[in-house]
NUVEXKE-36411 format. One record per residue (C-alpha): x, y, z. Coordinates in pm, whole numbers, plus 50000, padded with zeros to 5 digits. Example, Ala and Ser with C-alpha at 12.3 -4.5 7.8 and 13.67 -1.06 7.14 Angstrom:
2
512304955050780513674989450714
This chain:
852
337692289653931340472303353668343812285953720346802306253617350712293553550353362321253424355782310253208358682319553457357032300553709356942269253481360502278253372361662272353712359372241453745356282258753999353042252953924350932232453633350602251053264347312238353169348502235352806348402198552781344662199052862344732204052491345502167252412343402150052647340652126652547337452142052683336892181352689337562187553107339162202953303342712187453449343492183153808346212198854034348592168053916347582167553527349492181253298349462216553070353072224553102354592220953426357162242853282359082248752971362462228953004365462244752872366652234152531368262197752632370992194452347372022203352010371472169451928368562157452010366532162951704368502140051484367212113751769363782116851768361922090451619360262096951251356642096751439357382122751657359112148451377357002179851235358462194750927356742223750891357132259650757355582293950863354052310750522352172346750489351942383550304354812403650444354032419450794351212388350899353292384851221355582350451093358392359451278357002371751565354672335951586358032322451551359702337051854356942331052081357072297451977360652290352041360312309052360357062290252515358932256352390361972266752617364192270952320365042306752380365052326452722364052359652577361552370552272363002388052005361042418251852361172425451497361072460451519364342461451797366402438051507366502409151795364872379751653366292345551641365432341551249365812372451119369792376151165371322392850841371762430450860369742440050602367032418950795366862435151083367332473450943364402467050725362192446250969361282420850729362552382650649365032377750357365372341750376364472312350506365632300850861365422267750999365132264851390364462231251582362702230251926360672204752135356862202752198355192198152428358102205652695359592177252811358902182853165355282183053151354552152353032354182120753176356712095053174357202074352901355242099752684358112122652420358392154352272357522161251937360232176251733359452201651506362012216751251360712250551198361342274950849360602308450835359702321350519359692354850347356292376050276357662398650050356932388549676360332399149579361532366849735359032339149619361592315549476362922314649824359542304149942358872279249649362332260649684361052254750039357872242450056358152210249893360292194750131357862206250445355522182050598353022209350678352612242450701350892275050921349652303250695349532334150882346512357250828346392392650922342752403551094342732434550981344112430350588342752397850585343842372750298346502394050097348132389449774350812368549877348982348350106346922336049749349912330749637351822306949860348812292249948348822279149598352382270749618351712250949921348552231949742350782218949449352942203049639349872190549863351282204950213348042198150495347862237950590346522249950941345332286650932345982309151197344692347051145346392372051401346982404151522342822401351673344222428551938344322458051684341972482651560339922474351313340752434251342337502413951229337642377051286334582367851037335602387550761339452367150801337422337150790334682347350524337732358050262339712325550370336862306250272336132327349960339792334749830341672303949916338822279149861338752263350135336092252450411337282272650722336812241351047337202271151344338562248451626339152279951829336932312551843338272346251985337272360852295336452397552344336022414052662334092446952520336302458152232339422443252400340932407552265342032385352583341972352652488340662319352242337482295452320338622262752258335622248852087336392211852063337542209052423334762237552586336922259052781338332294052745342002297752754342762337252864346172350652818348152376653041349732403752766352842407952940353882375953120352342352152879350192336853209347382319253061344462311453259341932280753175337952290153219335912263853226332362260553076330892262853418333102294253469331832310853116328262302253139328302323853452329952354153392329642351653021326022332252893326692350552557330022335852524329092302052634326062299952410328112313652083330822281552176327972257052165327132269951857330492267551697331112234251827327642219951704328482235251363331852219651342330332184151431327762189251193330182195850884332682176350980329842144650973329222150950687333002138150542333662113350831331632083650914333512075451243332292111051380328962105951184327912072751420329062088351741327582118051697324022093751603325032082151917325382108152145324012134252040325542164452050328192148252295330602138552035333912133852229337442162552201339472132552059336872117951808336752149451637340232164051657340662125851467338342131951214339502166151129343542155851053341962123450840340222152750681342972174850583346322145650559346282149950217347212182550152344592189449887343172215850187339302210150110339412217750430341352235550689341312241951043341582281451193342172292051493343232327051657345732346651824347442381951889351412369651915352552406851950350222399552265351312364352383347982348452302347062315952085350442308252012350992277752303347162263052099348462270751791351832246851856349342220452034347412221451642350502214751520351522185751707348212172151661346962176351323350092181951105351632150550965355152136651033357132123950727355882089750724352132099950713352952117450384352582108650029355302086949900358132103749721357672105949373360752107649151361492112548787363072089448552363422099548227360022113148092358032095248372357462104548686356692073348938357062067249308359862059749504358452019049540357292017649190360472025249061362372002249321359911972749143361041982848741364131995948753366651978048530368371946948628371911939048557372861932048232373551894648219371151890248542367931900148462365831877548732368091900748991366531933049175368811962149132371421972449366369851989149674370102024549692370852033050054369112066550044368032094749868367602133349964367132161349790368992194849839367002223349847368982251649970372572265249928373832289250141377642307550154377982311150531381472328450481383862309050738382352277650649381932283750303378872266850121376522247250325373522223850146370332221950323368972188450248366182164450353366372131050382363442110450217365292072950209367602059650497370522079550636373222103850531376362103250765380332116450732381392086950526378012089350302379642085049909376932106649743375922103449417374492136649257372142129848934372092161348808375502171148805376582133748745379842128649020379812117049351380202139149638381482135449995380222158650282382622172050520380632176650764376502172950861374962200851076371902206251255370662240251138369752267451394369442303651206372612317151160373982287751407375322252751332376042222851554377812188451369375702157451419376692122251308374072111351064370712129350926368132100150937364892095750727362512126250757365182148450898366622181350756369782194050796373032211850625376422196950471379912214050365382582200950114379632195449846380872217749594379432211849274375432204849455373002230449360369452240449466367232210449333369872180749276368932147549415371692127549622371752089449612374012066949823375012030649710376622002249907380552003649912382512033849671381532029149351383242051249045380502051748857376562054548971374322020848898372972025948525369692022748660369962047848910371962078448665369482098648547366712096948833365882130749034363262145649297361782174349111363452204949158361592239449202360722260848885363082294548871360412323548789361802348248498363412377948613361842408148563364542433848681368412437348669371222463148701374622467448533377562463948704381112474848497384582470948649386992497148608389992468148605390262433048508391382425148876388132443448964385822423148694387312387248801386622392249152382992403749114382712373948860383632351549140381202367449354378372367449126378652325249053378562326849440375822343649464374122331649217374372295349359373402304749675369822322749483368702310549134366592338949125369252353149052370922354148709373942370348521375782370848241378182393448045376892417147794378392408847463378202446247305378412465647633381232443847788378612450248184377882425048370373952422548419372752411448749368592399848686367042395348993362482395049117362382429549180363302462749337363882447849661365262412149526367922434149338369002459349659369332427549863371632413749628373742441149572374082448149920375522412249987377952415349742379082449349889378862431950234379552397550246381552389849954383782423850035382722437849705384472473749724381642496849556384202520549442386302493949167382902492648968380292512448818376572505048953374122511548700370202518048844367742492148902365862490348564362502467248413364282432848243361982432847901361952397347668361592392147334359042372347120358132360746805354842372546601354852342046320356422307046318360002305546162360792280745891363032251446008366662258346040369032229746017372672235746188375802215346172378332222146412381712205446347384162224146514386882210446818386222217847100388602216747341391082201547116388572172547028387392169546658383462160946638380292163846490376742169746593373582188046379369852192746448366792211446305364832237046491361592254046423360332283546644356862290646667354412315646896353482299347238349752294847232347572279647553346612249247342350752238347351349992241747747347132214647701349272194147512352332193547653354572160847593356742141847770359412145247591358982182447646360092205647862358982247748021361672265948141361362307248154358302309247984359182286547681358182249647603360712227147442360082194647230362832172147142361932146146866364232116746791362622096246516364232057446563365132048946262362722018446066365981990846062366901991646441364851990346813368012003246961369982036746931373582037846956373672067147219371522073747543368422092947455367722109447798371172126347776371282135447440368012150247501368892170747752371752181947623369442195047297367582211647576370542232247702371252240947354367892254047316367822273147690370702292547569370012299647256366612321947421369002336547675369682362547444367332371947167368242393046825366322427846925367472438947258369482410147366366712398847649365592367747667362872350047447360052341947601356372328647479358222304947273357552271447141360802254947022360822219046793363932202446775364672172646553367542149446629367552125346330370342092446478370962090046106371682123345989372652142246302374642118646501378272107646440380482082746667382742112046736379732135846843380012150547171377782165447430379182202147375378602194846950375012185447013374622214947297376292235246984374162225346753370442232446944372392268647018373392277946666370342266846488367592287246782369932316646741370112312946350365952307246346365622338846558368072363846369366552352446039362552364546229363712396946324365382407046010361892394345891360202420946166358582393446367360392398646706358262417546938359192432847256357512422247606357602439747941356452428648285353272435948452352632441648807349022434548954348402462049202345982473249464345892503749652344162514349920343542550449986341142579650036338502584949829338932619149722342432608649572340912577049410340092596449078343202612149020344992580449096342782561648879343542587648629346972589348660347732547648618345462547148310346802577348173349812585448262351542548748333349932525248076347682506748322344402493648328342142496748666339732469148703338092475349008337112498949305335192492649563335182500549960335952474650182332892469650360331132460250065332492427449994329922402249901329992368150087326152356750011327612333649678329222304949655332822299349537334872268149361336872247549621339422230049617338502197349576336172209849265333252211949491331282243549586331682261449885328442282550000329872312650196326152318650309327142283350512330532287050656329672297251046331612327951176330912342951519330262381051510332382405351537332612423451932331302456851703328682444551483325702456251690327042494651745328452491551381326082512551230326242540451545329932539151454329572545851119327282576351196330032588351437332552591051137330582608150915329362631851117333112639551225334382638850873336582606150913338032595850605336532569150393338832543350224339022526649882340272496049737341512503949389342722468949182344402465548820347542458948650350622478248510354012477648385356402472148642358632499848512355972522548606354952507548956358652502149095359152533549250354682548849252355162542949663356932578649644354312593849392351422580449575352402596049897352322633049761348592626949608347252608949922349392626650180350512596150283347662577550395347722549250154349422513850106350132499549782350762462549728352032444549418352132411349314353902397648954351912399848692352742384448304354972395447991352982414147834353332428047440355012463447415352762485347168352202521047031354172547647192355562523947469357282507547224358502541047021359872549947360361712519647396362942520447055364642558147116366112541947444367262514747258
């Protein structure tokens, strides 16, 4: 017997949603007064997340390639969790997330959005049973936009990577699945879009397990009715879960049910449920003696259990998969009950680690050594209320500039006196909002684990750390001055364009706008050409850049007539060929009115990968460059007379500008490895200053790098894309040709798609191998006529596809989209994905040169 509950029906509280047979203990079926979902309350208040306890709070983010389907997973879940009475469609520019302009005329996400909504529904549990509450971001695909994925991530408690089934694992979804793993983020893996042509579920799950390392645990397998996806099997619990397309009805199928009309079926979910219990007893003892036990009986709840102790810690040996069509309305309720059940809440998590000084310790280690009171030793140090870490900064217009923060330590309210350790001042919010999209609702406090938004912070950037003491203190506890939460790394830019005012009026206001901006997106950089007198806006990319410049046009009420807008163009960087010889610089001028004196010595040297290996702590890599500060202590004395930390990283700033601009083509310097010695004897003075020692690291890097290229050992680097294109084969030569010829490329691979090789074995990511000859799939609703089908196209002359992989110069690759379309006739996609700096040679670098 099927039982069916539409989700108006259970919006209007008729009828039992099945859903919440997910979470029971034993894999059967639930009886008229059990609960799925009785229906899916309306959202209760604006407030309630800031109330949930930290147990029942999911941080987690929504990560993929561009065009997986994240947004339109997102709107089904907001609109099965009651959140939202309608779903949005991408395509119709109605989505709850996606609500900038430029978002919805191009179809794709911009930026992250944070949304907040309650699972399961409130109304179909039992009493004294609560929601989970799970604060939601939506991330960008596009690569153009990584930063704004990076920046994110490390403040998320877990995360759902978003496959497509018929690209499978993409270039981006490598690459923020790596982002994810270094900041240890348990992942669940959910590959869509199984209702469209040419969707295979095993290959998804063969290239997960080959390309992202990681041992695929399918807790769900899809179910095909011919060619035709209709719903999941839920393998741990035995039952089928089929989905109505249009009214998002879902109908439960029990085993009984399946082995009736569907042996095949049935017999293909014993055998993925078998497999699972076999490899998940081999990591887990507790599953290992029950299933000794009982056999193959091993209960639902035993091994959902075993599978989140199996993937807590982020490291993502392991991950769970399951399946869905959201276009279609099916998987997505599962997908939300895998969330709730195997994704952590804040407390589960690693403690927070923070960095003091050159070391890097946790948040309890640190709490044990931190410095006492002078005068007191055998005291602890003043308690620091809490700490949170900003991690966004958006310019919402009427309100101005709202941080996005997380909490990690106690609360943040109204009154909070905030102490920010990387700008060094206290702040005060004005106000603390629950974030929904473009939406904001005040709440009184943000509690531990919680994420939220403040105004009236205005000198917080993306990154800072935020510390609260007891009572309102001038000046921060010594103890507590310098120490941060890591902030994300800003990748170099590897485009810009040049903006030039026709007025002064013109330039200050577009000024204005670009340190706006610029806050609000690191990514994004600017300064003022010295020779030129343009403004240069660097940016990720062709798309980073047209974004930008349409929000200045837009939102900051740029009028595109008052300036001159040069073309998007390829940022190149400088480097050196041959270490320079040390360069010692005095700087004794006033600043500011104040007399003072500061020196330093600097020698610049290649960046080779053994400086990688041996990095320091007292070193630093910013844009491509690693930094070394060296202050010798001088034999007579264990104390200095200044604070090292500081006056090391003001040598650092010195150095970080001094590469902004190198001597050749005034790009920055990259590849770089820069020593700076800070002698207290020589260098230092009572009356030296933070801008003379900022001064000095400046003068002397600038000095070191003039003096290489009048010596001719400043080279010119430009950035390279990593490409692949897929297209037909009788155009794959004369691309081929084209890229290697033509655009200074290098192909390193072709191959058609159905010949990938899954019969090896692959590193994971816990260092241990992963036999792809071992990870179970279920076939493919085609396999067995595969072969007729193949026939079939030959005989009528269908086209047969390439994959065609290398690496170029961006410059080259920006705008090929165009030129690709008139050599393939526009069957073709083309997807890139950054590349390094690479050195400029042989006519390349004439060209440049001429340009130049």
């Amino acid at each position: 017997m099927f039982t069916t509950v539409s989700s108006h029906a259970c919006r209007h509280g008729q009828g039992k949603l099945l859903l919440r047979l997910l979470v029971l203990k034993n894999a059967r079926l639930c009886n008229s007064n059990s609960s799925i979902g009785k229906g899916i309350r309306s959202y209760a208040t604006e407030h309630a997340h800031h109330e949930a306890r930290i147990e029942n709070i999911r941080n987690i983010g929504i990560i993929a390639h561009v065009d997986a389907g994240k947004t339109t997973t997102t709107e089904r879940m907001l609109y099965h969790s009651g959140r939202t009475r309608h779903i949005g469609n991408v395509d119709h520019g109605n989505t709850t997330t996606d609500f900038l302009p430029m978002e919805r005329e191009r179809g794709i996400t911009i930026q992250s959005a944070a949304v907040t909504f309650q699972w399961p529904p409130k109304s179909v549990l039992p009493n004294g049973q609560e929601s989970k509450t799970i604060n939601l971001i939506d991330t960008p695909g596009h690569q153009d936009f990584r930063y704004e994925v990076d920046r994110c991530l490390p403040i998320l408690d877990g995360a759902v990577c978003i496959m497509d089934g018929v690209k499978g694992v993409e270039t981006h979804t490598e690459r923020v699945w790596q982002s994810a793993h270094l900041s240890n983020i348990p992942r669940l893996l959910y590959v869509n879009k199984l209702d469209r042509d040419g969707a295979s579920f095993k290959r998804a799950v063969q290239e997960a397990a080959a390309r992202l390392k990681t041992w695929p645990l399918l807790c769900q397998i899809p179910w095909w009715q011919k060619d035709e996806f209709v719903g999941v099997i839920d393998v741990i619990h035995e039952v089928g879960l089929r989905f109505s397309k249009n009214s998002g009805a879902m109908t439960v199928v029990p085993k009984e049910t399946l082995a009736t009309h569907n042996p095949a079926l049935k017999n293909e979910m014993e055998k993925a449920r078998l497999q699972l219990i076999d490899k998940l007893s081999d990591q887990d003892e507790g599953i290992m003696e029950e299933y000794l036990e009982r056999d193959i009986n091993v209960s639902s709840g035993t091994i959902k259990k075993a599978i989140r102790r199996l993937i807590i810690d982020g490291e993502a040996k392991f991950t769970p998969v399951f399946a869905g069509s959201s276009l279609t309305n099916i998987g997505v309720q599962p997908l939300l009950e895998a969330v709730v059940d195997y994704l952590p809440n804040p407390s589960e998590r690693p403690e927070l680690r923070l960095i003091t000084g050159s070391k890097t310790v946790t948040f309890s280690e640190f709490m044990e050594t931190a410095p006492k009171k002078k005068g007191a030793p055998h005291q602890k140090p003043e308690p620091v209320l809490s700490v949170s870490h900003v991690f966004k900064v958006v310019d919402s217009g009427a309100r101005g500039l709202m941080s996005w923060v997380r909490t990690y330590h106690g609360s943040l309210s109204r009154s909070s006196h905030m102490w920010n350790s990387n700008m060094n001042v206290f702040e005060k919010p004005q106000n603390i909002m629950h974030v929904s999209a473009k939406d904001y609702h005040d709440i009184p406090t943000l509690p531990t684990g919680h994420i939220g938004a403040m105004t009236g912070l205005k000198q917080a950037r993306t990154g800072d750390t935020l510390l609260t003491f007891p009572g309102h203190q001038a000046q921060a506890p010594e103890a507590y001055r310098s120490v941060r939460i890591k902030a994300p790394e800003t990748p170099p830019a590897v485009a810009f364009i040049s903006i030039e005012p026709y007025t002064k009026t013109a330039g200050d206001k577009i000024v204005d706008a670009l340190q706006r901006l610029s806050r609000e997106d690191p990514s994004i950089r600017w300064h003022k050409d010295e020779r030129s007198e343009q403004l240069i806006l660097s940016g990720m990319g062709l798309l980073h850049l047209e974004i930008a410049q349409d929000r200045l046009l837009t939102h900051y009420k740029i009028e595109k007539e008052t300036a001159i807008w040069g073309d998007i163009e390829v940022e190149y960087s400088e480097c050196l060929f041959a270490p320079t010889r040390p360069h010692h610089h005095e700087y004794d001028r006033a600043l500011r009115g104040v007399a003072g004196r500061a020196a330093c010595t600097v020698l610049l040297e290649p960046l080779e990968a053994c400086h990688h290996d041996t990095l320091l702590e007292s070193s630093i890599e910013r844009d491509g460059n690693v930094i070394h500060v060296s202050i010798p202590l001088p034999e007579d004395t264990d104390e200095l007379p200044f604070d090292t930390e500081t006056v090391r990283q003001q040598l650092f700033n010195g150095a970080i500008a001094g590469l902004s601009r190198g001597p050749r083509r005034s790009a920055p310097v990259r590849k770089c490895h820069v020593h700076i010695t800070f002698d207290p004897e020589k260098d230092w003075s009572k009356n030296s200053t933070g801008g003379h020692i900022t001064n000095a690291a400046l003068f002397a890097v600038r000095a070191a790098l003039k003096e290489a290229h009048e010596n001719a050992q400043v080279g010119i680097l430009e950035p390279f894309t990593n490409f692949t294109i897929h297209c037909p084969e009788e155009a794959s030569h004369a691309i081929q040709h084209d890229i290697s010829s033509a655009r200074g490329g290098q192909v390193m691979e072709v191959r058609k798609p159905e010949e990938d090789d899954y019969s090896g074995s692959v590193d994971g990511q816990g260092g241990e191998r992963i036999d792809l000859t071992r990870v179970y799939v279920p076939p493919d609703p085609y396999e067995g006529v595969q072969s007729l089908r193949d026939e079939g196209k030959k005989m009528s002359g269908s086209v047969r596809m390439l994959h065609i992989m290398g690496k170029a110069p961006l410059k080259e690759m920006m705008k090929y989209d165009g030129h690709l379309r008139s050599m393939t006739g526009g069957r073709h996609t083309l997807t890139l994905d950054p590349g390094e700096f690479e050195l400029v040679t042989g006519p390349r670098e004439k060209a440049l040169a001429l340009e130049g």
